[in-house]
C-alpha positions as CSV (number, residue, x, y, z in Angstrom):
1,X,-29.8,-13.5,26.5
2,X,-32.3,-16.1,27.9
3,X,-31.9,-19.8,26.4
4,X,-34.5,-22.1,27.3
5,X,-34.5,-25.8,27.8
6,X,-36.6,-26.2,24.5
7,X,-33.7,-24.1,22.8
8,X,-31.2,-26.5,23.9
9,X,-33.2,-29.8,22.6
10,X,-34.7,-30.8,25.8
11,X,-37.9,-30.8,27.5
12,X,-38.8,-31.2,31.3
13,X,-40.7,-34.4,32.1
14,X,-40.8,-34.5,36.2
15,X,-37.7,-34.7,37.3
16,X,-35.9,-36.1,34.9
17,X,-34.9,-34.5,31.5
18,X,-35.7,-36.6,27.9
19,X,-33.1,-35.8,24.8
20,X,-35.0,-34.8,22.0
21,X,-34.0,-36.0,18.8
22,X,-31.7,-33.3,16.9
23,X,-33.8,-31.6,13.9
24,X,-32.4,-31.0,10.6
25,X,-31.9,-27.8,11.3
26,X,-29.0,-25.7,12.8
27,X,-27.7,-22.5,14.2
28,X,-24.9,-20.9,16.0
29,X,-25.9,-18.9,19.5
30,X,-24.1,-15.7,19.6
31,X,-24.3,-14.4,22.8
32,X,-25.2,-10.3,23.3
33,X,-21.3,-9.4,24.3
34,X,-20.1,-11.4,21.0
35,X,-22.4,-9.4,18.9
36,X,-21.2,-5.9,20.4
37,X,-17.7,-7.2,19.9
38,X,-18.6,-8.2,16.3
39,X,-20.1,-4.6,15.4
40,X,-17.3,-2.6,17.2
41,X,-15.2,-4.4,15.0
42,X,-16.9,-3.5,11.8
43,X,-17.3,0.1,13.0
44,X,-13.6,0.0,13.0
45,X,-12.9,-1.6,9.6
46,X,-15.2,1.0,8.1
47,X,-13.1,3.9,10.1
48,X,-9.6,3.5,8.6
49,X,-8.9,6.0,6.6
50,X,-7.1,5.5,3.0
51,X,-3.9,7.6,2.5
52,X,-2.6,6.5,-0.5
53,X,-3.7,3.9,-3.1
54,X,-1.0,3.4,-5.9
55,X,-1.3,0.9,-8.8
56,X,1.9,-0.3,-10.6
57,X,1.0,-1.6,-14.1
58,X,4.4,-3.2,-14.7
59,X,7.3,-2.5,-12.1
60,X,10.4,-1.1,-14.3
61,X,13.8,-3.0,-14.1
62,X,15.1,0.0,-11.7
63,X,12.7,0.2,-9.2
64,X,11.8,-3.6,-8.7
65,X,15.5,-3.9,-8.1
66,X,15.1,-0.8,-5.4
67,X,12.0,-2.6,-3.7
68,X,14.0,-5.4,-3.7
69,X,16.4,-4.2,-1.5
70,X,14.0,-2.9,1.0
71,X,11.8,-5.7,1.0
72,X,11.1,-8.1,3.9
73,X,8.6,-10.2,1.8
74,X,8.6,-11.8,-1.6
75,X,11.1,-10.0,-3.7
76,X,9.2,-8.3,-6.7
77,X,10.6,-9.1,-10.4
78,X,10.6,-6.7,-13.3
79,X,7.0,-6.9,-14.7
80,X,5.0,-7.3,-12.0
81,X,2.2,-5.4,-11.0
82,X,2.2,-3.6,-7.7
83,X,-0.2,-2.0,-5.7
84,X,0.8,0.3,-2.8
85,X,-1.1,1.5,0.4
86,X,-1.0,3.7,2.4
87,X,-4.1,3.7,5.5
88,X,-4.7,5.8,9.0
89,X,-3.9,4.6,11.6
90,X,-0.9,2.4,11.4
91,X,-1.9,-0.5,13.1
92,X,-4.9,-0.6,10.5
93,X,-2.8,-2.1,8.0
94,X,-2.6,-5.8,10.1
95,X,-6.5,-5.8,8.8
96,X,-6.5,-4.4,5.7
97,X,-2.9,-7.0,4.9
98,X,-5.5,-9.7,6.1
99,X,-8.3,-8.4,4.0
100,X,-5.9,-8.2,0.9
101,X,-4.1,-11.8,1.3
102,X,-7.3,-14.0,1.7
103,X,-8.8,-12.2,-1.9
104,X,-6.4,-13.6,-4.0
105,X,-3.1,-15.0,-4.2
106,X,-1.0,-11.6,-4.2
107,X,2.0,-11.9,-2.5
108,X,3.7,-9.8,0.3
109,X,6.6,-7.6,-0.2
110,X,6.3,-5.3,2.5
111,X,4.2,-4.3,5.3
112,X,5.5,-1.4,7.3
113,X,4.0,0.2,11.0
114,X,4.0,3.3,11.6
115,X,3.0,5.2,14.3
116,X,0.7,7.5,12.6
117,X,0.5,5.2,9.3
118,X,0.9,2.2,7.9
119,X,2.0,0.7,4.5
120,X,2.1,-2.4,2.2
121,X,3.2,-3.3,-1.1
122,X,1.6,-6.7,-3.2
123,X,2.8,-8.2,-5.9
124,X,1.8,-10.3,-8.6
125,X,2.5,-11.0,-12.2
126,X,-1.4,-10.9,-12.8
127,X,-2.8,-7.4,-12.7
128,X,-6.3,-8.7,-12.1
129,X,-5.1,-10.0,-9.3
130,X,-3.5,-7.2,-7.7
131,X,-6.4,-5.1,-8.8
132,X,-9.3,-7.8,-7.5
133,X,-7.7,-7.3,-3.5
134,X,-7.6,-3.4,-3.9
135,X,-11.4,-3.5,-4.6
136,X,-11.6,-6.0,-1.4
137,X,-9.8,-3.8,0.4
138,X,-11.5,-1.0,-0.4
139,X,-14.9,-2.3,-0.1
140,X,-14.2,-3.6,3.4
141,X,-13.1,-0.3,4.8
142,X,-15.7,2.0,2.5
143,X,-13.6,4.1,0.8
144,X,-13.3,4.2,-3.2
145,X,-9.8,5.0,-5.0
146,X,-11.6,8.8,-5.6
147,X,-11.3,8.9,-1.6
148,X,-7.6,8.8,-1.2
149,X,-5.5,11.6,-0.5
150,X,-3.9,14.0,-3.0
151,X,-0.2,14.2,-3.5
152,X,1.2,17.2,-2.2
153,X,4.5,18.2,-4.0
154,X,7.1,19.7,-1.2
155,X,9.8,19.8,-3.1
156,X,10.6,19.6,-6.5
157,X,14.2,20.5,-8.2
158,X,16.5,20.0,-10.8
159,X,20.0,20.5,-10.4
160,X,22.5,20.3,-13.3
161,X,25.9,19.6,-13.8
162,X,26.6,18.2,-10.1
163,X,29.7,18.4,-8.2
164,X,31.9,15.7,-7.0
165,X,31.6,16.4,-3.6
166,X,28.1,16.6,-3.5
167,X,27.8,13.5,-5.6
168,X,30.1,11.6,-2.6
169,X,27.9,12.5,0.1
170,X,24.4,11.6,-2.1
171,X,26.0,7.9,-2.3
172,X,27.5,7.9,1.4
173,X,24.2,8.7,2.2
174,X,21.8,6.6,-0.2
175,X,23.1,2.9,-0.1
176,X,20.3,1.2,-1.6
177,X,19.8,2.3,-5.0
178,X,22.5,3.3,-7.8
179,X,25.1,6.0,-7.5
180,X,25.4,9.5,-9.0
181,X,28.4,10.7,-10.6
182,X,29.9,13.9,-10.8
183,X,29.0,15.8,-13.7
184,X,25.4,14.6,-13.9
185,X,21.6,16.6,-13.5
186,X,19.5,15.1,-10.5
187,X,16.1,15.5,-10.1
188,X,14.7,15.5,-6.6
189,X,11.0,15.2,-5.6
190,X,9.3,15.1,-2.3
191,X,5.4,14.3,-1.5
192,X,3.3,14.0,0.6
193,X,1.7,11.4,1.5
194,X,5.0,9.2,0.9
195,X,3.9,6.2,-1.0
196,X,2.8,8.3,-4.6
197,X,6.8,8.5,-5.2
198,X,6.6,5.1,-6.7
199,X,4.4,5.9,-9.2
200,X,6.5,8.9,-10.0
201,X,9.9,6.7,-10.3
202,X,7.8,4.1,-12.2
203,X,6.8,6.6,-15.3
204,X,10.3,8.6,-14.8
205,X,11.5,5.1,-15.6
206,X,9.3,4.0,-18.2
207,X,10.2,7.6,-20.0
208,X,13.6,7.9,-20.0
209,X,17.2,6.3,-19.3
210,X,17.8,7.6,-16.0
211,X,19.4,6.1,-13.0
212,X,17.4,5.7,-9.7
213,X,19.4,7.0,-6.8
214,X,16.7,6.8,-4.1
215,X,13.0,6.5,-3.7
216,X,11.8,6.3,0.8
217,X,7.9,5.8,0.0
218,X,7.6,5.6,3.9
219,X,7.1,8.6,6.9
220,X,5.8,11.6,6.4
221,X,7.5,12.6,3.5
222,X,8.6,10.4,0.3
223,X,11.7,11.0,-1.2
224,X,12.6,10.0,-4.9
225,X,15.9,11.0,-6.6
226,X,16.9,10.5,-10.1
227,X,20.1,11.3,-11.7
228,X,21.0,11.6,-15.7
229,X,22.1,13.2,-18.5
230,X,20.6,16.8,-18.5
231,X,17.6,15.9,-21.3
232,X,16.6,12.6,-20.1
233,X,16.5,13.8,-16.3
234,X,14.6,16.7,-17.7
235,X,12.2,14.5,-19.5
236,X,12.0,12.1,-17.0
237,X,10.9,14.8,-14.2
238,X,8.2,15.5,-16.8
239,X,6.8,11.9,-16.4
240,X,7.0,12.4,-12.8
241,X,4.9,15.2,-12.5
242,X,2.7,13.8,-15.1
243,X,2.1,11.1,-12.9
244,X,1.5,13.1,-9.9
245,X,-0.9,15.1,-11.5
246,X,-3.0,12.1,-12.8
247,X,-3.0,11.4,-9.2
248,X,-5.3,14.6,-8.4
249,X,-6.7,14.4,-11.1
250,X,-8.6,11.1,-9.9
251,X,-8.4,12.2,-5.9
252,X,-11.0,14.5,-4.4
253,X,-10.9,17.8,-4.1
């Protein structure tokens, strides 16, 4: 880009150059390479690609405890809203964390990279708010809620009256949530994309008095496991898959 004298408030006079006075207007000079940078940019905002988008109404005693334990951010209390996402490719969610923090005054919980994928969980007591930075969000990258992927169900089991040696190696393994004792059903689920488990665990929890053994809403597959009584796990996998289908439900085909 050519800028001339005139551009730059002066005017040739001989050899000597006279400062003309500064008008009332102004503007800022991009040069040609800034601008290219600038688009590229957008282009790439506008190519992530939303995995999962999950709104928490009111986290449930259980699972905000879970987060909790898991979280590298501000620590979420029962009653808070939560939204969750999920967005291609990992290192897209640095911009969309940015995007979401500077609409409104969310806080952080989590914000995990992934190779393929990357996650982050917000928090606030206000649901508007949580709900106002998921529209920024998904207006900056130019996707809609309707755009995000379905929830694949892997795996989905109940198993009854479980032994006491499984029940040992469930808690050896799972040190984060609650354990499971002998003589109790467990309810296993596993989706994909990870992220929609939290939902699940949510209304399982809002449905029945379970205990929540373990929910991994990160990788490639998410992992929730619930153990009870025999009715309430029973009506509690209900709510899960309840929730999971109100997920397609809104998700294109």
């Amino acid at each position: 880009m050519q800028i001339t004298g005139t551009d730059l408030g002066f005017s040739g006079s001989g050899s000597s150059l006279d400062v003309l006075q500064p008008s009332a207007a102004s503007c800022v000079i991009t040069t040609d390479s800034e601008g290219s940078r600038l688009a590229r940019q957008s282009s790439q905002v506008q190519s992530i690609e939303l995995r999962t988008y999950v709104f928490l109404d009111s986290l449930q005693p259980q699972l905000a405890a879970y987060m909790g334990t898991v979280s590298q951010g501000f620590l979420p209390i029962p009653g808070d809203a939560c939204l969750w996402l999920e967005v291609s490719p990992g290192m897209a969610v640095h911009r969309v964390t940015d995007i979401a923090l500077k609409a409104s005054t969310v806080r952080l919980g989590q914000m995990i990279v992934e190779r393929a994928f990357g996650s982050l969980a917000l928090y606030h007591r206000d649901q508007s708010n949580v709900l106002h930075s998921g529209d920024v969000v998904l207006e900056a990258i130019g996707s809609r809620v309707e755009q995000r992927s379905r929830c694949e169900v892997s795996w989905t089991e109940i198993i009854r009256a479980i032994t006491p040696d499984h029940a040992v190696l469930i808690n050896r393994q799972n040190r984060r949530g609650s354990m499971i004792q002998s003589g109790m059903s467990m309810f296993i689920l596993e989706t994909e994309p990870a992220g929609y488990v939290l939902i699940a665990a949510n209304e399982a929890e809002k449905a029945s008095n379970i205990t929540i053994v373990d929910v991994k809403a990160v990788g490639a597959f998410g992992r929730l496991t619930l153990a009870g009584r025999e009715g309430d796990v029973e009506e509690a996998a209900a709510a899960a898959m309840r929730a999971v289908d109100m997920v397609n439900r809104r998700a294109k085909a």
